[in-house]
C-alpha positions as CSV (number, residue, x, y, z in Angstrom):
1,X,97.4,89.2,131.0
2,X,95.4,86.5,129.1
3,X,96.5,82.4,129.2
4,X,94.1,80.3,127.4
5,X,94.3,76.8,129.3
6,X,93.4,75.0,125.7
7,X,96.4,75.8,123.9
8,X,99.2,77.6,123.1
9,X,99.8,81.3,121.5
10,X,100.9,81.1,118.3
11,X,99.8,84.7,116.7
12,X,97.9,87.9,118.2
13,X,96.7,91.3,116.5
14,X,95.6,95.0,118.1
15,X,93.1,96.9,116.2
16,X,93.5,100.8,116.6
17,X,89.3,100.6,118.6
18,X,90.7,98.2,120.9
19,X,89.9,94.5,119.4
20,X,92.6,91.6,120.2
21,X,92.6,88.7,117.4
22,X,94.2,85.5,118.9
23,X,95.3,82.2,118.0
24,X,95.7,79.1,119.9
25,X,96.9,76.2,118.7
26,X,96.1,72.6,121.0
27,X,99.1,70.1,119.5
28,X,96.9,66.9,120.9
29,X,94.1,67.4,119.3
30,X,95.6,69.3,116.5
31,X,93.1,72.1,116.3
32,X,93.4,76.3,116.4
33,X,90.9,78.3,118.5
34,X,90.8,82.0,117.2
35,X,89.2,84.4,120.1
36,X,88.2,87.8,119.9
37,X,88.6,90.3,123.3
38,X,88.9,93.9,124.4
39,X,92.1,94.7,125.3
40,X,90.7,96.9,127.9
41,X,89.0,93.2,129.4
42,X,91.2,90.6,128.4
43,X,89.0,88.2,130.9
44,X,85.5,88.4,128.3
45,X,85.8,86.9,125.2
46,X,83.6,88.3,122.6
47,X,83.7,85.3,120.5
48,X,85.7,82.4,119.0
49,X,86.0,80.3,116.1
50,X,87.6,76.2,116.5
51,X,89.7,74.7,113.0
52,X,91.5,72.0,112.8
53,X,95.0,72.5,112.0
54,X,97.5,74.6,113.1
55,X,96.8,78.4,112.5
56,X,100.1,80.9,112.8
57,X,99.4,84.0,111.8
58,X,96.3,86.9,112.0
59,X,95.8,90.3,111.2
60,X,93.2,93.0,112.0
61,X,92.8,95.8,110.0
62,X,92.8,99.1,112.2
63,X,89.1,99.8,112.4
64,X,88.6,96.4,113.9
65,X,86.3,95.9,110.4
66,X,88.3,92.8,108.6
67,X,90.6,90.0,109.8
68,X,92.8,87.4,108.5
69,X,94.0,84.2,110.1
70,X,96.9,81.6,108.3
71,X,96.4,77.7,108.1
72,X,100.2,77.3,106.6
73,X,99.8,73.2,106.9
74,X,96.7,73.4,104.6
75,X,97.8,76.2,102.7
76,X,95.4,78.5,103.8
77,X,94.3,81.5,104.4
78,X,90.7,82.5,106.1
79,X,89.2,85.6,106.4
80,X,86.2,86.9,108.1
81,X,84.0,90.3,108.4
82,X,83.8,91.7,111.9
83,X,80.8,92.7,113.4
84,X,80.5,96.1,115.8
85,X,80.1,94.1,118.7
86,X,83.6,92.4,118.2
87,X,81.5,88.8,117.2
88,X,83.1,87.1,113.7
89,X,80.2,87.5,111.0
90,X,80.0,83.9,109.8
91,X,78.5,85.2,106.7
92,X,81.5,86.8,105.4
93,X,83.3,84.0,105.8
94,X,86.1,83.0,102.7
95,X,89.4,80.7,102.7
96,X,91.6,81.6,100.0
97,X,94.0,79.7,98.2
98,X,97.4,79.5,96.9
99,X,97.4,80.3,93.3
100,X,97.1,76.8,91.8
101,X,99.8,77.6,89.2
102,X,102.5,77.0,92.3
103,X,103.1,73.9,94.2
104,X,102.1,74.4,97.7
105,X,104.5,76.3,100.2
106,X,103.0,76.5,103.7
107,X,100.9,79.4,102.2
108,X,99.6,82.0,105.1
109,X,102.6,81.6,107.1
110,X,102.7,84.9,107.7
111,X,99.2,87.5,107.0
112,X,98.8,91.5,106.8
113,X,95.9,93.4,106.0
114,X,96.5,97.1,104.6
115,X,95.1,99.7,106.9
116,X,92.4,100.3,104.4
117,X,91.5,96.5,104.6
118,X,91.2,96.5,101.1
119,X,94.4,94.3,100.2
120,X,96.0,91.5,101.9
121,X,98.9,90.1,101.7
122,X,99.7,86.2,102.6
123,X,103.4,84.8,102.6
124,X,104.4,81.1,101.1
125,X,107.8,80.5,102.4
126,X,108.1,77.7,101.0
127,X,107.6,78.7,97.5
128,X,109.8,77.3,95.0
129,X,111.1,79.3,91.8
130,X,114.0,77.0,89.6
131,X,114.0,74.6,92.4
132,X,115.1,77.3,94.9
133,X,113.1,77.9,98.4
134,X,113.1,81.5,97.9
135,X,109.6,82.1,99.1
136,X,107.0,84.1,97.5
137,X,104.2,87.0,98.9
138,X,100.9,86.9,97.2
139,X,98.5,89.9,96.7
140,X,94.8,89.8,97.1
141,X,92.4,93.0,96.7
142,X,88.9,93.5,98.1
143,X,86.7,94.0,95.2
144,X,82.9,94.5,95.1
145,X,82.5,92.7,98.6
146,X,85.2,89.7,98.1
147,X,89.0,88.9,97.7
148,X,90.3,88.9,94.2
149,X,93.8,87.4,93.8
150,X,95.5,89.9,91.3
151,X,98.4,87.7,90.3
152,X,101.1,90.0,91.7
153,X,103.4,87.6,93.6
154,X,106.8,88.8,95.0
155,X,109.5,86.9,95.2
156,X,112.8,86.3,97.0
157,X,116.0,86.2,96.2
158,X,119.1,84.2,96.4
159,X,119.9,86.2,100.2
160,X,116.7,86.5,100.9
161,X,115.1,83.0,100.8
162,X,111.8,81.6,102.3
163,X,110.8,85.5,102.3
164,X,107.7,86.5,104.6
165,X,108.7,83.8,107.4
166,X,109.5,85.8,109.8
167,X,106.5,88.8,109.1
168,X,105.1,91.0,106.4
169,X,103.3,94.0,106.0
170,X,101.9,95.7,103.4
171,X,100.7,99.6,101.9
172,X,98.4,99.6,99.2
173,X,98.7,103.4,98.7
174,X,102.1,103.5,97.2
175,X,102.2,99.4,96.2
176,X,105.0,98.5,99.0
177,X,105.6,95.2,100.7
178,X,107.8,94.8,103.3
179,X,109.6,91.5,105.1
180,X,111.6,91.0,108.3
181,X,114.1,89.0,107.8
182,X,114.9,85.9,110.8
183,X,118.4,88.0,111.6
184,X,116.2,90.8,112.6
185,X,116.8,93.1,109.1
186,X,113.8,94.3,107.0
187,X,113.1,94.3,102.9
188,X,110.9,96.0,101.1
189,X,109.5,95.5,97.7
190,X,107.9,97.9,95.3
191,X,105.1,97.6,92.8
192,X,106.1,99.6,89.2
193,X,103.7,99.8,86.5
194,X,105.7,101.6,83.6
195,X,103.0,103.0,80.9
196,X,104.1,102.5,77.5
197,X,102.5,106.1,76.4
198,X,105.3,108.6,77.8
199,X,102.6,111.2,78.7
200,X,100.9,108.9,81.2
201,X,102.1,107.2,84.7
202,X,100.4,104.6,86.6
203,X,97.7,105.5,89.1
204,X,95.8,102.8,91.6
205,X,92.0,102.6,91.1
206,X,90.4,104.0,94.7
207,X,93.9,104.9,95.5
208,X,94.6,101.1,95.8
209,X,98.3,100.7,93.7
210,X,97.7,96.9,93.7
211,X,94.7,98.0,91.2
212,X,96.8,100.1,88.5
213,X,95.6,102.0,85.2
214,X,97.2,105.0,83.3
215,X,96.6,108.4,83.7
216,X,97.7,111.4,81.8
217,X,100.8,113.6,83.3
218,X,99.6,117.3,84.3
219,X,98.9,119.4,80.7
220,X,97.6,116.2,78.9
221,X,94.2,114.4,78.7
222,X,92.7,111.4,76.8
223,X,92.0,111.6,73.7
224,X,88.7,110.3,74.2
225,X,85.4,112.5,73.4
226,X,84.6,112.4,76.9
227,X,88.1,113.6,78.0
228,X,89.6,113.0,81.5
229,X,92.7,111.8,81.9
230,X,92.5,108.0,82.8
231,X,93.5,105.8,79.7
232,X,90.5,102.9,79.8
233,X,91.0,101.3,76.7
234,X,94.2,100.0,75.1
235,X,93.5,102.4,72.0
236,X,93.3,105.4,74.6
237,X,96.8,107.8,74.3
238,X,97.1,111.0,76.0
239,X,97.2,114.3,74.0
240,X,98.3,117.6,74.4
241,X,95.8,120.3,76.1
242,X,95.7,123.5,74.1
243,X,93.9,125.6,76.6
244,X,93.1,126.1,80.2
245,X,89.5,125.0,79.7
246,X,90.7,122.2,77.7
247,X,92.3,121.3,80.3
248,X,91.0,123.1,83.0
249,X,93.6,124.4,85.2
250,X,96.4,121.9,84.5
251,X,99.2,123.7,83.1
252,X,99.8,123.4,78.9
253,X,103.7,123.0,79.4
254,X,105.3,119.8,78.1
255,X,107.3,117.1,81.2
256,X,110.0,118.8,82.3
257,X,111.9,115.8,81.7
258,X,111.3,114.6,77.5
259,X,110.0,111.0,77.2
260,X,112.9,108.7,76.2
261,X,110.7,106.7,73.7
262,X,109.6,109.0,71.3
263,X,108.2,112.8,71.0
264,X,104.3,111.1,70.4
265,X,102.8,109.4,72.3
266,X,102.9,105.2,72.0
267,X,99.2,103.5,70.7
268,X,98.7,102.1,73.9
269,X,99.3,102.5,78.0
270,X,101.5,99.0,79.3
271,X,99.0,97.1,80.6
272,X,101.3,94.6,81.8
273,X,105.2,93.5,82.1
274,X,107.0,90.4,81.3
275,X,109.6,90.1,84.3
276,X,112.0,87.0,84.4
277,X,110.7,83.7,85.6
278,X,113.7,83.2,87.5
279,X,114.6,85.2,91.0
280,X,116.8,87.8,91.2
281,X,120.1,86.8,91.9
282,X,121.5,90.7,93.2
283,X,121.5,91.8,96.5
284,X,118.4,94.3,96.1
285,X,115.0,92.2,96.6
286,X,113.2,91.6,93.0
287,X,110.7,94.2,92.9
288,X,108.9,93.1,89.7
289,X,105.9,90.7,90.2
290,X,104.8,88.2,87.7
291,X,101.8,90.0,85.6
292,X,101.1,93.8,86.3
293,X,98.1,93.3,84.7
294,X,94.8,95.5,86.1
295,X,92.8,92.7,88.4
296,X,89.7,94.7,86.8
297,X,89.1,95.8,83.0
298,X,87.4,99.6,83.7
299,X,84.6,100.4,81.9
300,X,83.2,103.4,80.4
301,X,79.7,102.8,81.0
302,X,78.8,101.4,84.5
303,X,75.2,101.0,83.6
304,X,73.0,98.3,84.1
305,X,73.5,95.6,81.1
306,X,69.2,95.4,81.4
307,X,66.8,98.2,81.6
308,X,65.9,98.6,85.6
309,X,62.8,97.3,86.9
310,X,62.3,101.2,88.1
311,X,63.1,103.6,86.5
312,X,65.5,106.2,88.2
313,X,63.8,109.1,90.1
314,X,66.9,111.5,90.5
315,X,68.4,112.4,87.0
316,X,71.4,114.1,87.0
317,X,70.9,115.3,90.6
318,X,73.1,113.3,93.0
319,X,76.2,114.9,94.2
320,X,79.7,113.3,94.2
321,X,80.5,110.9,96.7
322,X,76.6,110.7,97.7
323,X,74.8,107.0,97.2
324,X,73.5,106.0,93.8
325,X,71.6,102.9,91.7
326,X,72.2,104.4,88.3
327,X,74.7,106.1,86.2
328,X,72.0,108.5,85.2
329,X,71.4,109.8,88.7
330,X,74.5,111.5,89.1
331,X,76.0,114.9,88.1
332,X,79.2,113.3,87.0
333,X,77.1,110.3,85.4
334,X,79.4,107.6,86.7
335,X,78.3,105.2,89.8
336,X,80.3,102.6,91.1
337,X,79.5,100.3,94.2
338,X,76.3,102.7,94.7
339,X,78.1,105.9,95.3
340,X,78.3,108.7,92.2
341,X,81.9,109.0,91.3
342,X,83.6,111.9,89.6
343,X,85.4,111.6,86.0
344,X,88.6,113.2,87.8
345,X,89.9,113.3,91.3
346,X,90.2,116.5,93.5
347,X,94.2,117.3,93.4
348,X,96.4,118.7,95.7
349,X,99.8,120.2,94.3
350,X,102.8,119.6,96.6
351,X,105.5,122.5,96.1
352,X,109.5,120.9,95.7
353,X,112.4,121.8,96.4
354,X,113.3,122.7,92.7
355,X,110.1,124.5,92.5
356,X,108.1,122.1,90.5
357,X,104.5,121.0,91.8
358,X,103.9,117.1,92.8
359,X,100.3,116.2,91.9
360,X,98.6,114.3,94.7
361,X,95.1,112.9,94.3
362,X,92.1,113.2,97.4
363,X,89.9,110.8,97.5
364,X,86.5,111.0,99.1
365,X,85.8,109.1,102.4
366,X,82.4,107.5,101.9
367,X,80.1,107.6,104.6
368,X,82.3,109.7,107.0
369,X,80.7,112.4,108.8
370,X,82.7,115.2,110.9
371,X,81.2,115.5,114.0
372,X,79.7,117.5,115.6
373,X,79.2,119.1,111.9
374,X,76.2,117.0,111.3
375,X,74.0,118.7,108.0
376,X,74.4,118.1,104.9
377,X,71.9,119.7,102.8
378,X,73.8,120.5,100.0
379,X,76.7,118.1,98.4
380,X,79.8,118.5,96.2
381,X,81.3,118.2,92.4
382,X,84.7,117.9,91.2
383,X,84.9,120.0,87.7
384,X,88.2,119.5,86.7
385,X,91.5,118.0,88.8
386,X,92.0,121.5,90.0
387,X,88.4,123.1,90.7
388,X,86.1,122.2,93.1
389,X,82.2,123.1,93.7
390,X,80.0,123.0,97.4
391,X,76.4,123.8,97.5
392,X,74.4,124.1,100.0
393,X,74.9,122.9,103.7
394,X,77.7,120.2,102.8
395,X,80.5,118.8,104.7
396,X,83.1,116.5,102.8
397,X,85.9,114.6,103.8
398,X,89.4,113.3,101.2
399,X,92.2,111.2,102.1
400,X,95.2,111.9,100.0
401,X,97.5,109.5,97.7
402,X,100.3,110.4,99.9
403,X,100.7,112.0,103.3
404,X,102.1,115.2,103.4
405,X,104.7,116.4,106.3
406,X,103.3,119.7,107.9
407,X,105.6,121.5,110.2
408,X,104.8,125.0,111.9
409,X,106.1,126.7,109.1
410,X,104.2,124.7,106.4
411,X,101.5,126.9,104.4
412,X,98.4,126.2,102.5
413,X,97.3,128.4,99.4
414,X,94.0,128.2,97.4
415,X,91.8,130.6,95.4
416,X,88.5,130.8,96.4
417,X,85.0,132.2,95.4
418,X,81.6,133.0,97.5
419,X,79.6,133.0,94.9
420,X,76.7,133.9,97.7
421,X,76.8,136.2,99.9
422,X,75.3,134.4,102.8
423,X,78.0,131.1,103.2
424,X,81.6,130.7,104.7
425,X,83.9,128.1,104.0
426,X,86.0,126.3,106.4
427,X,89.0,124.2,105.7
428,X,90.6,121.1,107.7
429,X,93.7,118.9,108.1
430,X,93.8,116.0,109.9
431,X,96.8,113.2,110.3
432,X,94.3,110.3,110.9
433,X,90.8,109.1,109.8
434,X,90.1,108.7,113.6
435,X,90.5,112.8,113.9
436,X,87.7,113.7,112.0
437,X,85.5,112.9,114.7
438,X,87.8,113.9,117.3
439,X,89.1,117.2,115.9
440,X,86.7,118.5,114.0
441,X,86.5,122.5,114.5
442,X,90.2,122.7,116.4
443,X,91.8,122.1,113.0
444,X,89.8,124.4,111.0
445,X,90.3,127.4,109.1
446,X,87.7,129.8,108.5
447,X,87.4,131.9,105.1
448,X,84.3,134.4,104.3
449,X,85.6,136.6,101.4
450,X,86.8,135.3,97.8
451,X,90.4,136.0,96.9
452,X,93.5,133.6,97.4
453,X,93.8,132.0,100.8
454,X,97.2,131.8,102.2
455,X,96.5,129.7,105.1
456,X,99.3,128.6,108.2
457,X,98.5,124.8,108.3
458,X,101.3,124.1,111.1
459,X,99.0,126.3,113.4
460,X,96.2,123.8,112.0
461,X,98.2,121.1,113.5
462,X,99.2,122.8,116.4
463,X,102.4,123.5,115.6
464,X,103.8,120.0,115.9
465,X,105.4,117.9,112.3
466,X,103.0,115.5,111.6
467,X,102.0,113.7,108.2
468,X,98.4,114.8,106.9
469,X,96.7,112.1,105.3
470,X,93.4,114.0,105.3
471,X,91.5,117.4,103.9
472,X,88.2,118.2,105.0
473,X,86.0,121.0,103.1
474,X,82.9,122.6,105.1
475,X,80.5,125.5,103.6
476,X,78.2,126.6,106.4
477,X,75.0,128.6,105.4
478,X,73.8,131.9,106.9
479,X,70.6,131.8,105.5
480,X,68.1,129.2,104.0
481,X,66.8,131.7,101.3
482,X,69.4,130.9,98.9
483,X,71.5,127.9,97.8
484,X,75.0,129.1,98.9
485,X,77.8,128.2,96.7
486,X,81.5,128.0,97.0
487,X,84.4,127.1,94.1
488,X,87.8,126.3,95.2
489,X,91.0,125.9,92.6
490,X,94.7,125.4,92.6
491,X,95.1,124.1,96.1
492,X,98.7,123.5,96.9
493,X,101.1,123.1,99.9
494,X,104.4,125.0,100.0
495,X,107.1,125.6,102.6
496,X,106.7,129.3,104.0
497,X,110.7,129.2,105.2
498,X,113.6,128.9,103.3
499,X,114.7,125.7,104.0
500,X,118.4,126.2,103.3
501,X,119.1,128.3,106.0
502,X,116.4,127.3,108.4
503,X,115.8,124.0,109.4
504,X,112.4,122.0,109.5
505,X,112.3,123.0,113.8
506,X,113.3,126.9,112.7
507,X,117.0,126.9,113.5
508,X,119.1,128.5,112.0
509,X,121.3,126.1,110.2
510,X,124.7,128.1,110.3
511,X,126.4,127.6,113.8
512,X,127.4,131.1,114.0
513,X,123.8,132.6,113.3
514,X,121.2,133.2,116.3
515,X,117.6,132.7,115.5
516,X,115.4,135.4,116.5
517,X,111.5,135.2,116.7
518,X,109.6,138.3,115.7
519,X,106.0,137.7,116.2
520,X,103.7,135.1,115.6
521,X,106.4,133.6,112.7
């Protein structure tokens, strides 16, 4: 138990390392002291920071890395960095702003900070839309090292009004907001970019939703010359793949559902949406923000706009996900924030019920090592959405778009190619970032011949239903005479029961059936 004797507790957050953000607020002198302790010693504080004004609301992000603290009588929000040692760095230090296009409306009443820390959300209760108090949540994303407000602002509705006073929270990996309600009851609120070209759907840049672009469905690409599938330019339109290489291994089969608009694509991906200025007036929340419109323009060439003062030393050398200056220096020839991109994510397909294939994106976890797998002499490149290359000693890490539910029954299928002799490939699940450290060889699967892998990830996961959020890809070498290489392809998840008569546990679903065990299965 902690009682401050300077004020009283107005908000307090939990990190997932241990860190406890708390705010104070001292009604005679009319000031907020923010501390930082270790919920393990609430009597040490690591450090504090004094405002003036009343301060309501923080947040922490999991890893204890960002935080976010709400001045709602200035209309404020202020962020700040944290340091290892649990201390603010003063350096990092911003206040954002209500957009200045709205009259104030106690702005920061309520803060959330994704998991990732890359996108806050800040509530304005007070918010006014045709002289109605109906409350409004704005959306900022963390862009090259600072907050850019992207314009997205949700707002309430005629039952839901001064939204975000009684809490929010937000996911930036499927663009959802949600609000408790003062009876109790929660909303939720959901970000849709609809792409004008029927052949494309909306995908967040770094998996961030709140940061949306166009990308071509499976069996289409760009019809740029360099190809892909992302849609950069309002010109861009997805065509057709006529062949497997074209294409690599995306299938060449039209949507199984035919595009409403027209058989061709449109000119142009929707770049934004013109929702009504007014709220909604239904009983559902009004999902649609004002502009949907990218906070960043992508580029094709992230090059330096001037020639370097050095001149790059590593052409066309640096693997994916490893740190780069220069475009030039990487296999894939794109860097962005210093670390070599590929032109097209790693994909996972995710087996339905109907027997159709969900597409899911991995993304790679930069500067995440699995201990105790420590070398990395070797590194990796994405070919395609459906092929992947390792060489050499090289360990990476990829969080998915979306979790998957694994349950003991739960398989995992990929094809699979030694191209060496003197290598072996190991492949890992984990349900939280925090378990790549901790369960880094318990969750592993071993292969050392080519052929399809038909692997039981429930086993991986000890049996238990969890929701995997990350993949893991290993190639230990035998030898250092040779650069060992490895190519996986078509990696997908499938269900190894049949669901309608066995349930998720492996009952049988009919009353009147026993369920017998033979084996391992």
């Amino acid at each position: 138990e902690y009682a401050d004797p300077i004020g009283i507790l107005k908000s307090f957050s939990v990190s997932d390392t241990g860190l406890v953000l708390a705010c104070f607020y001292n009604s005679i002198g009319n000031f907020s002291i923010t501390r930082i302790m270790n919920i393990s010693n609430l009597s040490t504080i690591l450090d504090n920071d004094v405002w003036s004004g009343l301060g309501t609301a923080t947040s922490v992000t999991p890893s204890g890395e960002k935080s976010a603290i709400g001045f709602p009588k200035e209309n404020t929000v202020r962020t700040y960095l944290l340091l290892p040692d649990g201390k603010f760095d003063r350096s990092s230090f911003v206040i954002l702003k209500e957009n200045n296009n709205y009259p104030p409306g106690r702005f920061g009443e309520k803060v959330a900070l994704s998991e990732s820390g890359m996108t806050l959300a800040a509530a304005s209760p007070g918010a006014m839309r045709d002289s109605i108090d109906v409350g409004a949540v704005f959306v900022f994303v963390w862009i090259d090292k600072k907050w850019q407000n992207t314009e997205s602002v949700f707002y309430g509705t005629d039952d839901l009004r001064r939204i975000g006073a009684s809490g929010i929270a937000i996911d930036d990996h499927i663009g959802l907001i949600n609000v408790r309600q003062n009876n109790g009851r929660h909303r939720s609120f959901k970000l849709e970019v609809p792409c004008d070209d029927p052949y494309a759907i909306a995908s967040g840049i770094e998996m961030n939703a709140f940061r949306p672009r166009c990308k071509c469905i499976s069996g289409y690409k760009s019809n740029t010359p360099n190809g892909g599938t992302t849609l950069r330019r309002k010109i861009d339109v997805c065509i057709r793949c006529l062949s497997v290489i074209e294409c690599g291994n995306a299938p060449t089969i039209s949507p199984t559902v035919s595009p409403t608009l027209s058989s061709e694509p449109s000119l142009r991906p929707s770049r934004s949406s013109n929702p009504s200025d007014s709220p909604s007036y239904t009983s559902a929340p009004s999902a649609i923000p004002t502009t949907l419109e990218p906070t960043l323009t992508p580029t094709l060439s992230p090059e330096p706009s001037s020639p370097p003062t050095s001149s790059p030393t590593r052409i066309n050398s640096v693997f994916d996900g490893d740190p780069c200056r220069f475009s030039i220096e990487c296999k894939s020839r794109i860097c962005s924030e210093s670390v070599c991109i590929p032109e097209n994510n790693f994909s996972l397909q995710l087996e339905e019920k109907d027997g159709m294939y969900n597409q899911i994106s991995m993304f790679f976890v930069a500067r995440k090592q699995i201990t105790p797998i420590l070398t990395t002499t070797g590194g990796v490149t994405i070919q395609d959405e459906f092929t992947m290359r390792l060489f050499g000693e090289v360990t990476k890490a990829y969080e998915l778009s979306t979790s998957i539910t694994v349950n003991r029954f739960t398989r995992l299928k990929c094809m699979v190619e030694i191209v060496s002799s003197w290598s072996e490939l190991s492949i890992c699940m984990f349900e939280r970032e925090a378990d790549l450290a901790l369960y880094a060889q318990d969750q592993c699967h071993t292969v050392s011949a080519s052929g399809e892998v038909d692997i039981n990830a429930g086993k991986l996961m000890n049996d238990k239903t969890v929701d995997v959020r990350f993949v893991a890809f290993h190639q230990k070498v035998t030898t250092t005479n040779v650069l060992a290489e490895i190519s996986i392809s078509t990696l997908s998840i499938y269900s190894g029961i049949n669901t309608s008569i066995i349930d998720e546990n492996g009952i049988c679903r009919d009353p009147n059936a026993e369920t017998v065990v033979r084996g391992d299965e």
